[in-house]
BAPA-361765 format. One line per 4 residues: number of its first residue (from 1); for each residue z, x, y of C-alpha. Coordinates in steps of 0.5 Angstrom, whole numbers, plus 500, padded with zeros to 3 digits. Each point is the difference from the previous one (the first is absolute). Layout:
! residues N
NUM	Z/X/Y | ... $
END
This chain:
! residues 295
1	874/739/108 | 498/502/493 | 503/499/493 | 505/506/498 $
5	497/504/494 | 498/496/493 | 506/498/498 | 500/495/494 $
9	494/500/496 | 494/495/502 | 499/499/492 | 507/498/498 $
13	503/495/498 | 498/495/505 | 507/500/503 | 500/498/508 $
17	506/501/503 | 501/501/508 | 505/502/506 | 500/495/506 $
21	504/502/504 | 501/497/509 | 498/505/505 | 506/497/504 $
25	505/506/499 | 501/506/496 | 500/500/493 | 508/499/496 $
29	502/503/494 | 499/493/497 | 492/500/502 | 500/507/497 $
33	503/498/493 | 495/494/500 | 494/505/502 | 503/504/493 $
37	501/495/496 | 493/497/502 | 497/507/499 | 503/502/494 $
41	497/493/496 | 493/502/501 | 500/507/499 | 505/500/493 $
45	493/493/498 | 494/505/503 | 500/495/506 | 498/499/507 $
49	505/501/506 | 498/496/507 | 504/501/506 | 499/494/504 $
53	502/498/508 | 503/494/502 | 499/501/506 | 497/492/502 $
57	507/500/505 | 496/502/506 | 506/500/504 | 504/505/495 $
61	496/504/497 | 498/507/503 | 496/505/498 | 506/505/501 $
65	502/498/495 | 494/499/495 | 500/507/500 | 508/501/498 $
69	499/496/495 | 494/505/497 | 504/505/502 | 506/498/496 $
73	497/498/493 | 496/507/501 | 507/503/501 | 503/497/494 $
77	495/503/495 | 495/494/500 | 492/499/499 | 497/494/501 $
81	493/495/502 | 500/498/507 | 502/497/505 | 496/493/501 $
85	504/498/506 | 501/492/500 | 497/499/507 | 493/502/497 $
89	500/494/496 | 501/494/504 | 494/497/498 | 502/500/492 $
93	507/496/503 | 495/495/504 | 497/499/494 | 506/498/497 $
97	503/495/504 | 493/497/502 | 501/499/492 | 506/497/500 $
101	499/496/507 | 494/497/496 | 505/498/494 | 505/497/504 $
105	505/504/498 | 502/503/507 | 501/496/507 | 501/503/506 $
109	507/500/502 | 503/500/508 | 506/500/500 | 504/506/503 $
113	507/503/496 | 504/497/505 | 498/493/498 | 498/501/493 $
117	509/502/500 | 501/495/504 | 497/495/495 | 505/502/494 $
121	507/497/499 | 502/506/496 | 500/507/500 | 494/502/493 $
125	501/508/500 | 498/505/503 | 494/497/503 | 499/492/501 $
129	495/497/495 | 496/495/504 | 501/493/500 | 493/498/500 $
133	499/497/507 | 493/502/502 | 497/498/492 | 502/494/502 $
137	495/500/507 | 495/495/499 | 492/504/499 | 498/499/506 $
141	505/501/504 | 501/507/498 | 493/501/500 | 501/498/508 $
145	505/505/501 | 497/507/497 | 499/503/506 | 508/500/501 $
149	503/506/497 | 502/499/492 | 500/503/494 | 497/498/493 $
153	505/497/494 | 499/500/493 | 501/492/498 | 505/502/494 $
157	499/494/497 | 493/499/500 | 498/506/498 | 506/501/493 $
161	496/493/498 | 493/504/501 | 503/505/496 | 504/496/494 $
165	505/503/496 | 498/507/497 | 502/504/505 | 503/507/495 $
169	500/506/503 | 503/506/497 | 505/505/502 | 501/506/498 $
173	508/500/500 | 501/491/499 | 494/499/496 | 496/494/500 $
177	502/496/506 | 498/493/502 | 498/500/507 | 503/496/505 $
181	499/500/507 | 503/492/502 | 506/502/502 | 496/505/506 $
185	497/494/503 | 494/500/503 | 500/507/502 | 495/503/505 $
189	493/504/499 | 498/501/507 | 502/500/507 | 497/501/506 $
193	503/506/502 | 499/503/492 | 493/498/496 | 503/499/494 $
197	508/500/497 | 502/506/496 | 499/494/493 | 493/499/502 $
201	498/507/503 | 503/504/493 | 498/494/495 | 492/501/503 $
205	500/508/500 | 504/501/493 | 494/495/497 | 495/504/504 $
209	503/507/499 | 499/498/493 | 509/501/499 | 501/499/494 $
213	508/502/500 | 504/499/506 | 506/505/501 | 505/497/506 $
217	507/499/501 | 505/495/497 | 501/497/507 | 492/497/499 $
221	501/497/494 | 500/493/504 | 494/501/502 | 497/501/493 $
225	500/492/499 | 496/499/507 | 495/505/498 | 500/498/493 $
229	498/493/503 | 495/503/504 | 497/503/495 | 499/493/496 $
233	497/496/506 | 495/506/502 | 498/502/493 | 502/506/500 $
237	503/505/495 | 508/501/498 | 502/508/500 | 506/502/497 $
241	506/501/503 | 506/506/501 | 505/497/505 | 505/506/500 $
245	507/500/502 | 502/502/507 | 503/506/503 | 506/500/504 $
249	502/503/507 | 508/502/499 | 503/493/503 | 497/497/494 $
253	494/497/504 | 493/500/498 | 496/505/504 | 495/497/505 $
257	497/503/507 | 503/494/504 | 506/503/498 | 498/507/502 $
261	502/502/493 | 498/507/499 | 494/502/500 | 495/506/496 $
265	499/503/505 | 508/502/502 | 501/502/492 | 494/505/502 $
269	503/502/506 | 507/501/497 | 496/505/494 | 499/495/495 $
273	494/503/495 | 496/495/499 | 497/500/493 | 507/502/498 $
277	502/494/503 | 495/496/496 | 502/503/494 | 507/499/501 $
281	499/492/500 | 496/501/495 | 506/502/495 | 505/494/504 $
285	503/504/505 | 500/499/507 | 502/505/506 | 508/499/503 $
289	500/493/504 | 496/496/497 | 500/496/493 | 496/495/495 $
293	500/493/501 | 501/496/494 | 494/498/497 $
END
């Protein structure tokens, strides 16, 4: 698959921005509003725009729907570099890892969801926080185990004091903003069944892509904090980043593919126009069922 067209000059401003998207269903209105948005950035600076598949999800990504995906940003009137596939970079994450194992800053981690639940006194959101149990194991007694089933945890602790406390990252809408990942725990970066986690995957490819202006959803805001962290402890570069509002379905939840919200491809199938959609939420304006998050 080859790039469409020569979108944004090579001779521009330097500006990098990219669509990332999972081909683990099809595109929402919300993805296509982040593709515009991301888009928009780098042809109003002269830029590059890269389409980037996540597809290290063996178990959900198909190949059906990489092909929705470029069907819908061509559908929506949008011209980019690409894709990359995120499965044809396994040995940049490798590299990553081993880097951090060298460090100490990860330790492999055996408990299954279950018992990591089980060892909470008290419910911590929407996704518990992992209580430590593995970082505690003794060296040689994890080394002993790596042939049982395990992922591998960024020890939070070590690694924010390798980093020390210049953790800025700018945001377009919340300005400088001081990272702090703590509260998300010793969060995973790599799984048997999944190579390298979406923190770990997309810090790397954005460093390697030369991205110098990450466009994404509000909902990933969070996430920031831990990439900026990975940033520091892997030296490498800190984009700017665009975390825009969400949109919403017409119960007021936010749009998502596990919920079956709506997809592009249904809008077109119903007569939608598809640059004629792309400019009308580019003037604010959303088709009838939906409307704008707060930001």
């Amino acid at each position: 698959m080859t790039a469409r067209g020569a979108i944004c000059g090579q001779g521009g401003s330097g500006i990098v921005s990219r669509f990332a998207p999972s081909p683990t269903g099809r595109l929402h209105l919300g993805h296509g509003w982040s593709a515009i948005l991301a888009h928009d950035l780098a042809v109003r600076e002269g830029g590059r725009f890269l389409l980037r598949i996540e597809d290290i999800d063996g178990g959900r990504s198909r190949p059906e729907h990489v092909a929705g995906i470029v069907e819908d940003l061509a559908w929506l009137g949008l011209t980019w570099e690409g894709p990359v596939f995120q499965s044809g970079r396994l040995a940049l994450y490798d590299a990553a890892l081993a880097r951090l194992r060298a460090a100490a800053l990860v330790f492999p981690c055996f408990c299954t969801r279950a018992e990591i639940a089980a060892s909470l006194s008290a419910p911590h959101g929407p996704a518990p926080v992992y209580p430590g149990t593995c970082r505690r194991l003794d060296p040689k007694v994890a080394a002993a185990r790596l042939g049982k089933p395990h992922c591998w945890r960024l020890d939070m602790a070590r690694a924010l004091a390798v980093a020390g406390d210049a953790l800025w990252w700018q945001d377009a809408a919340a300005g400088r903003v001081l990272a702090d990942p703590a509260p998300q725990g010793d969060v995973v970066l790599a799984r048997k069944d999944a190579p390298a986690s979406y923190h770990l995957a997309a810090t790397v490819d954005d460093a390697a892509q030369g991205v110098t202006d990450v466009v994404r959803g509000r909902d990933l805001f969070d996430a920031t904090h831990v990439h900026r962290l990975l940033q520091a402890v892997l030296d490498l570069p800190t984009p700017r980043y665009h975390h825009h509002g969400l949109i919403l379905d017409a119960g007021g939840e936010r749009l998502a593919k596990r919920r079956g919200s709506p997809a592009l491809a249904d809008l077109r199938a119903a007569g939608q126009d598809g640059p004629a959609l792309a400019a009308m939420l580019r003037a604010g304006r959303l088709p009838t069922g939906f409307s704008w998050g707060s930001s």
